[in-house]
C-alpha positions in Angstrom: 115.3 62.1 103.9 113.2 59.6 102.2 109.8 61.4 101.4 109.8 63.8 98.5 108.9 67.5 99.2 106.9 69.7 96.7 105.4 73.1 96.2 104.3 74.9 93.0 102.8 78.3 93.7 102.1 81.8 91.2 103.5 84.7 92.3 102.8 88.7 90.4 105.9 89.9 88.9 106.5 92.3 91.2 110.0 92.0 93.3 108.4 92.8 96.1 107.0 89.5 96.0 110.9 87.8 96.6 109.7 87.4 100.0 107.0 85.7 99.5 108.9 83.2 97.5 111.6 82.6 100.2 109.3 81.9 102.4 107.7 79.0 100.3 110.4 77.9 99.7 111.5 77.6 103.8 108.0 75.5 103.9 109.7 72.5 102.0 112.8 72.5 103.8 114.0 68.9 104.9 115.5 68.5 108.5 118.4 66.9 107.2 119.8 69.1 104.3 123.8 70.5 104.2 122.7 74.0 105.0 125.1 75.1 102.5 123.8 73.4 99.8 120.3 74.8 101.4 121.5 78.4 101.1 123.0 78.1 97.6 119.3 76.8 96.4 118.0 79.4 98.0 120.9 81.9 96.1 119.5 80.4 93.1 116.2 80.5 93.5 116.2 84.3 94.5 118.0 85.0 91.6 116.2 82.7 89.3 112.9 84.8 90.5 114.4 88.5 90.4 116.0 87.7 86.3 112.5 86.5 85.5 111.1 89.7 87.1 113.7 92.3 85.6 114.4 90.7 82.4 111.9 88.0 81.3 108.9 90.6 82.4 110.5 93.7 82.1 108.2 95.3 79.5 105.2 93.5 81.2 102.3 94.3 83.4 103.4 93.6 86.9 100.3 91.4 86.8 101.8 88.8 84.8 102.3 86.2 87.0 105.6 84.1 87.8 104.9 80.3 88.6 107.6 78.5 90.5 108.0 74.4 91.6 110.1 73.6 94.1 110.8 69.4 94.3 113.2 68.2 96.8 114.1 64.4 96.7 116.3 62.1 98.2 119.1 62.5 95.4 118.1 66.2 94.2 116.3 69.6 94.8 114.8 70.8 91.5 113.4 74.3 91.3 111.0 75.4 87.9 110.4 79.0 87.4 108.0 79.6 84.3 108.2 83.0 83.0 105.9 84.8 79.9 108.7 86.5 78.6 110.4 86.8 74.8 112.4 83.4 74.8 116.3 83.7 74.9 119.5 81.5 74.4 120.9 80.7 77.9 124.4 80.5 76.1 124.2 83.6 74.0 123.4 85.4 77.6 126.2 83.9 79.1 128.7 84.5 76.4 127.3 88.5 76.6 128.0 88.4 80.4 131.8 87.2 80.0 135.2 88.7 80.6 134.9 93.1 80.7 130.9 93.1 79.8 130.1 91.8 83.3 130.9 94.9 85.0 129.3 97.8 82.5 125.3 95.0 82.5 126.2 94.7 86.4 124.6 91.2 85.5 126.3 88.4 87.2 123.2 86.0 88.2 123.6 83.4 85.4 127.7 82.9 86.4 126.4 82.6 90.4 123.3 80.1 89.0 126.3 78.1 87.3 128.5 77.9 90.7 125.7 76.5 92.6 124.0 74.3 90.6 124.4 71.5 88.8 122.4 71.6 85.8 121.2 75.0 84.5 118.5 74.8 81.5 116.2 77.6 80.0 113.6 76.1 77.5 110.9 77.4 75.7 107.6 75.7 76.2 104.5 75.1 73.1 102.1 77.3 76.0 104.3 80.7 74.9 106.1 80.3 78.6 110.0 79.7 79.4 111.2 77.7 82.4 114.3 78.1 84.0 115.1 75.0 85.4 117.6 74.4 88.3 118.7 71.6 89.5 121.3 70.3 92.6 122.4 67.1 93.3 122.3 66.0 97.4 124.5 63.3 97.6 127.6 65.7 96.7 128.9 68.8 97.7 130.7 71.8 95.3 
């Protein structure tokens, strides 16, 4: 795989719209990707799009839009997803969703985004918008 791939498309905040989003993200697939490390992305990405939906948006309009980036290179696949969203501390979140407090949220996307990926950042941006980014390296597997 030599060419880099790319797609940035806005999606409502609406779960209903996860489909939508899988299927972008089928558009960019490269012919010769692990399909393992394909399907974790696509894990990640799905659960990426439903935390910014349930969490990030919760007490906003389902018009408030979701924008996602999707970059696949020869040595990586980067996905962005910008939410609108009150800012919070990926760390503090993960340390909430350890040992016993795990089962009584439900909430175990941020410990599956860890497994899968290979660098797992939230920052917030000077334009009032957050982006989780997630990012997988190609030349090795988990």
């Amino acid at each position: 795989m030599n060419a880099v791939k790319q797609i940035s498309f806005v999606v409502p905040s609406d779960l209903l719209c996860l489909g939508e989003v899988l299927g972008k993200y089928e558009e960019v697939k490269p012919e010769s990707i692990d399909q393992r490390i394909w399907l974790e992305c696509q894990l990640a990405l799905a659960e990426g799009f439903t935390n910014a939906v349930r969490h990030a948006h919760k007490n906003l309009s389902p018009e408030t839009t979701i924008e996602i980036e999707i970059i696949i290179n020869p040595s990586d696949l980067l996905i962005r997803i910008w939410d609108q969203g009150n800012p919070f501390s990926l760390l503090s979140l993960k340390e909430l969703t350890s040992a016993e407090d795990q089962l009584k949220i439900g909430g175990r996307g941020i410990e599956i985004l860890e497994k899968v990926t290979d660098e797992l950042k939230y920052e917030r941006y000077p334009d009032n918008r957050n982006c989780l980014i997630i990012k997988r390296n190609l030349t090795h597997s988990h």
